[in-house]
N, C-alpha and C positions, 0 to 999 in steps of 0.2 A: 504494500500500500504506500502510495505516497501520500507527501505532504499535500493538502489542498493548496496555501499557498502560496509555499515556492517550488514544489515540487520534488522536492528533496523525500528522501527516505525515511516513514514516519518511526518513532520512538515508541518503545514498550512503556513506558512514563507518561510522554506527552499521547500519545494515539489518539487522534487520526494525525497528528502535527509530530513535527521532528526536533521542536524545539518548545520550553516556554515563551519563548519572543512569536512563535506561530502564534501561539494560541493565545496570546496577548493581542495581537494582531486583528485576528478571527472574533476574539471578545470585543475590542473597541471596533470592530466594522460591524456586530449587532450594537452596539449602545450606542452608536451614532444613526443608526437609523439605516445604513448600507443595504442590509439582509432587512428583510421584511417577509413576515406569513398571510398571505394574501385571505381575504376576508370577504364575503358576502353581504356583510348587516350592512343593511340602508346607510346606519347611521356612519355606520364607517369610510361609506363613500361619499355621504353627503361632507363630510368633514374631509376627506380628504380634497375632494372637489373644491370646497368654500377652501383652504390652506391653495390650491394650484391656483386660484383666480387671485388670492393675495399676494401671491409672489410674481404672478403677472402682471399687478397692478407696479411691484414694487419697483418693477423691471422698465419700465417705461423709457422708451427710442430718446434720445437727446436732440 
C-alpha cells in the first residue's frame, strides 16, 4: 500500500501514510474543509448554495 499523499511506502505505525507528517497533512486537509462527505439534506445545500453566492459577491471584477 502506498502512501495516499506522497506516494511513498505506507508504515505499520502510520497506515495508510508513511509518515506522521502524512497524516498530519491528511488531518489539516479534513479541518480545513479540502475533503468533504457529500450530503443530500436540503438544508445542507441551501447553505452551501447561500456560502457560493457570498463568495461571489465577494469576488466582484474590478
Amino acid at each position: 500500500m502506498t502512501c495516499p499523499i506522497c506516494g511513498k511506502k505506507s508504515d505499520s505505525k502510520t497506515r495508510p501514510f508513511c509518515s506522521k507528517r502524512c497524516a498530519d497533512i491528511d488531518l489539516g486537509k479534513w479541518m480545513g474543509g479540502d475533503y468533504a462527505v457529500p450530503s443530500r439534506d436540503p438544508e445542507d445545500m441551501e447553505r452551501a448554495w447561500e456560502e457560493a453566492e457570498a463568495q461571489k459577491a465577494r469576488e466582484k471584477p474590478h
